[in-house]
N, C-alpha and C positions, 0 to 999 in steps of 0.2 A: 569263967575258969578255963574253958576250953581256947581261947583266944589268946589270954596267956600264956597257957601251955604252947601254943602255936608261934608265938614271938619269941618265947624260952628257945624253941626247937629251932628258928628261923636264926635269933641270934648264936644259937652253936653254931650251926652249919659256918653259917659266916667265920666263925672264929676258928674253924675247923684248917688245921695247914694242907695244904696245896698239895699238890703230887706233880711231880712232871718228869716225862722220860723223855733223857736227851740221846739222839743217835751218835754213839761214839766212834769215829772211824779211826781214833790213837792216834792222830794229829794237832795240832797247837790249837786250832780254831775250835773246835768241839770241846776242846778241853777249856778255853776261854769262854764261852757258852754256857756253859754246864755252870762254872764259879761263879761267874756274873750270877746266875736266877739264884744259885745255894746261899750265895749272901746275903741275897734278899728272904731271907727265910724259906723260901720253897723247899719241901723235901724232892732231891733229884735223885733216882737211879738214869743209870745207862743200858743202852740197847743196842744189840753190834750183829750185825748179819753177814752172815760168815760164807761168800757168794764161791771163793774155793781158790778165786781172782785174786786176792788181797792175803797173803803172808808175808808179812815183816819178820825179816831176820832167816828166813827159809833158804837162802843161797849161801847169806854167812855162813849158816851154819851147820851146811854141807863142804863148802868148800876151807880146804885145810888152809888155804893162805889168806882165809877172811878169819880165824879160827880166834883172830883178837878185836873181829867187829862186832858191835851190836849182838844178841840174840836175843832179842824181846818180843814178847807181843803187844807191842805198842797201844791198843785200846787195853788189856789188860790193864798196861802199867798204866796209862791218864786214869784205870779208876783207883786204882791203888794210891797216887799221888792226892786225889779227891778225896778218897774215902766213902766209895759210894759203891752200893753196887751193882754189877757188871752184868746181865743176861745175855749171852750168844746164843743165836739161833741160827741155825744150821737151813740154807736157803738154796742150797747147790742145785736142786731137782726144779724148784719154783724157777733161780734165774735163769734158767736155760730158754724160756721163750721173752724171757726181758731182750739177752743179746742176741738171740735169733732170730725176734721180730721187734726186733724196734718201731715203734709206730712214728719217733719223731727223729728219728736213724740215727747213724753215729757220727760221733765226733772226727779230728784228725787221724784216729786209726780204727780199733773196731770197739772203741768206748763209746756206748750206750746211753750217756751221760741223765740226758736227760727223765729219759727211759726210766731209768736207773734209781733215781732221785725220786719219781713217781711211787715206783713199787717200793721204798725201803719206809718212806711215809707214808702211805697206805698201812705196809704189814704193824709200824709203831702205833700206828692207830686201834687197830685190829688188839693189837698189843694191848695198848693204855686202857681201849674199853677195857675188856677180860679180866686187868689188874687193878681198876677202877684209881685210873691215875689221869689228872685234870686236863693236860695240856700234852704239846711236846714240842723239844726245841733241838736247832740244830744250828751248826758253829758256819753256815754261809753266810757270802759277804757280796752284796751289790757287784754285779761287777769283775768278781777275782776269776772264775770259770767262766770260757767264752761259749761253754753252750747252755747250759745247768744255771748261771746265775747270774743271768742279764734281770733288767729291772722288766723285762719284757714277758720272760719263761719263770721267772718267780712265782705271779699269780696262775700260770698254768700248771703248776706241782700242786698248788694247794686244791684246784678243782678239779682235775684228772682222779688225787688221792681221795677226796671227799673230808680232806682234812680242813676246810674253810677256814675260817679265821683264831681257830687251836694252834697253829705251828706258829712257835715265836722264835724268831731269827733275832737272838738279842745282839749282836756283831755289828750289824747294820737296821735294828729297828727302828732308828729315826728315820731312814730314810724310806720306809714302807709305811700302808697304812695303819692304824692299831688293832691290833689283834684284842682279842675278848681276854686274854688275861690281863690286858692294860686296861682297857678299858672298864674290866670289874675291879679294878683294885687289887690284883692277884700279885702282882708284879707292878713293881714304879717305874713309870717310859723316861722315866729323866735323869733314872740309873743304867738307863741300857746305852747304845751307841750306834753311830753313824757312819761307823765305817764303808770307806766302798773302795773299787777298783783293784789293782795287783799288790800295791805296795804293802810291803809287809811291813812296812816300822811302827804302827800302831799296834798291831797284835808285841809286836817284843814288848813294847814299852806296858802294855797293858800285862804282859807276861813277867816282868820283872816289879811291878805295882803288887802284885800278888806270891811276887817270889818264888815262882818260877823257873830255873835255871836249868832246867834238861828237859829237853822236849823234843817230840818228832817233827820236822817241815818238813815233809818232802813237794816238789814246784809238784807233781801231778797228782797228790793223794798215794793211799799205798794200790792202788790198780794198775795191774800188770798192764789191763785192756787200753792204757793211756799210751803203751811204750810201743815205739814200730815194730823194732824186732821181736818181739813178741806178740804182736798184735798178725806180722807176716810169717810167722809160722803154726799160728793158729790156723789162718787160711790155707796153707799148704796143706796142714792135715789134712783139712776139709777137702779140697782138691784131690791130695792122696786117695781118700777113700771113696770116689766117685761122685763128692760133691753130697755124701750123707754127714750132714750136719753135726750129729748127734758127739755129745762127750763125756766122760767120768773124770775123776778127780785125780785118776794117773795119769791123765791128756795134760791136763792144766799143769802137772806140776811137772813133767815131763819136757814140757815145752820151754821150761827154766833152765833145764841143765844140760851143759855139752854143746859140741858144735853138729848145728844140725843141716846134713846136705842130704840134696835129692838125687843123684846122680843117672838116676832112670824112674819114670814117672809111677813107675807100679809099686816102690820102696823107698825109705829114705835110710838115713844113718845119724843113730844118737853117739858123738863117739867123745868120751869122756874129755874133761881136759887137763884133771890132775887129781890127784890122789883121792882127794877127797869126793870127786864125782864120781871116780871109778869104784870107789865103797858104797857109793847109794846106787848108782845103776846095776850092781850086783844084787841088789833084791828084786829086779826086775827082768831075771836072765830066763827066767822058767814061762815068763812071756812074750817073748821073743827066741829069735837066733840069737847068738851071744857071738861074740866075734872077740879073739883074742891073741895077741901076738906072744910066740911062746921061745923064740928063738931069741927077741933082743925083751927089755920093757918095753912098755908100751900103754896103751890107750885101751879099756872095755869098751866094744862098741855093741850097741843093738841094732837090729834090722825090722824095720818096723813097716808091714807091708807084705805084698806076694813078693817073695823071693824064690828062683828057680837056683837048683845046684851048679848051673852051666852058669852061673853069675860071679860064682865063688873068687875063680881068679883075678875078677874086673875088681873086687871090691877088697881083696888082697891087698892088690897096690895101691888102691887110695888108704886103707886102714895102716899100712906099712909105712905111707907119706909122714903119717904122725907119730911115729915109732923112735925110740931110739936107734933104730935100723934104717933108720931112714934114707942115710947114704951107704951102705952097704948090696954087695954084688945080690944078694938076697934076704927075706925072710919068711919065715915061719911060721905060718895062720892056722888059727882054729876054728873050724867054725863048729858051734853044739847047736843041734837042734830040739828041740821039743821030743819028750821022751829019751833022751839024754845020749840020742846018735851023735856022735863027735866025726869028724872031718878035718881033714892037713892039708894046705896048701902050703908050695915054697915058689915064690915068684919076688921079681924085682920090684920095688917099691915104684910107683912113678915119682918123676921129679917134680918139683914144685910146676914147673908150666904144663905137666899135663893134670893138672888138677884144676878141673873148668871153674872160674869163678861163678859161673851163673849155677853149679851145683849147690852154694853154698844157701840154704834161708835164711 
């Protein structure tokens, strides 16, 4: 009796559906990941770690002349199109010594790629135990990422994470070896695919198979940390403040808006570049100097740094430069301080050649 009961209990299990959480980053690939294992019967949720680097639609939807692009949150919306749902986990404090200490360093700019890739399948791990869910899969492809997803650094993600033969990369798992949801029968390897390299025309075509017709690509993922000038005023900060690393999540999104110059190494300047920046940089005037031209329109700018008062008029004429005053015999500056001291300057704008390009990040 007890032996039966044991094969009763054996054969549930077996019969028992699957769980697997796939990392959704609200691009095409993860989203094609995800549908692949659901149609195989697996029950999938999604898992999306929110590093503070990655806002889609965040610039749109500040700036007044993107005011008719996009405003989504792109992993939101791949589960919403699925049907499946979405956990965000808020990771800002944990990846700060991902991209501060890279162990296997960065890519083209100060993307941590691989790094990166390590810690986000660890934490789904971490994750899947907890929520007692079987496997976990993610939308990479042989090949498409030249530091994250060579046939080389592939098996180094799964052994760094401790994730071993759980992470199924269904995009390209012909061309890896089989993982233990194939090999238990969890998932069919003859349903999965081979994809490898940059070309994207497999994923469309496999996107329109499935019916598919709105989706995110972007060529670098949604990471800021992929893009130069971004990636080059990151480091400036860092320089700014004596080379202390350290950031919060008004650095990051800071570093998105406005043009930003250094024009002396002890401060820089965030100085808006149209309506719609100069509305979001006004919630952050009680953080800074606030710098405002009150004689023509103009640009909100911040001062972000040690700034001395005998500065006032040097930075006049560069803030003047972007002014509707900009050719005029003078203009009219505010500068407000912290505690809500105000200050007037009237000086002549400089002209465009005395505005150093090397001021600019």
């Amino acid at each position: 009796m007890q032996i039966q009961q044991l094969n009763e209990e054996i054969q549930q299990q077996s019969k028992k559906q699957k769980k697997a959480v796939a990392l959704i980053s609200g691009g095409l690939d993860s989203m094609l990941a995800a549908k692949a294992i659901m149609d195989q019967g697996v029950h999938v949720e999604g898992i999306n770690f929110f590093t503070g680097f990655c806002v889609e639609g965040h610039t749109h939807a500040i700036r007044k002349k993107d005011q008719n692009k996009q405003k989504r949150n792109n992993a939101l919306w791949v589960a919403e199109q699925l049907g499946i749902k979405l956990h965000i986990i808020d990771v800002i404090e944990e990846y700060k010594d991902v991209l501060l200490n890279p162990k296997y360093g960065y890519g083209a700019n100060m993307n941590p790629c691989l790094d990166c890739k390590i810690f986000m399948v660890k934490k789904a791990k971490a994750w899947a135990l907890e929520n007692d869910f079987d496997f976990i899969i993610t939308g990479e492809v042989v090949g498409q990422r030249p530091m994250s997803q060579r046939k080389d650094t592939m098996p180094v993600v799964q052994k760094q994470s401790g994730i071993d033969s759980l992470l199924l990369r269904p995009l390209c798992a012909k061309n890896l070896p089989e993982t233990l949801p194939e090999k238990e029968g969890w998932v069919d390897r003859e349903k999965l695919f081979a994809f490898h390299g940059r070309n994207r025309k497999p994923q469309f075509e496999l996107a329109a198979q499935y019916g598919f017709t709105d989706y995110a690509t972007p060529a670098g993922g949604c990471c800021f940390l992929t893009d130069k000038q971004y990636s080059d005023k990151l480091v400036d900060l860092w320089k700014g403040r004596n080379g202390n690393r350290d950031y919060d999540f008004d650095d990051i999104m800071l570093l998105k808006i406005g043009r930003h110059l250094r024009p002396k190494p002890e401060f820089k300047l965030i100085i808006g570049r149209e309506e719609g920046e100069n509305r979001f940089l006004q919630g952050y005037k009680r953080q800074f100097v606030a710098v405002s031209i009150i004689s023509h329109g103009g640009p909100l700018t911040l001062i972000d740094g040690d700034f001395a008062q005998e500065d006032e008029a040097f930075v006049a004429k560069i803030v003047g430069r972007f002014s509707q005053g900009k050719d005029a015999q003078d203009v009219t500056v505010s500068f407000e301080y912290k505690g809500g001291i105000t200050r007037e300057v009237t000086v002549k704008p400089f002209s465009s050649d005395e505005v150093n390009p090397q001021w600019y990040v």
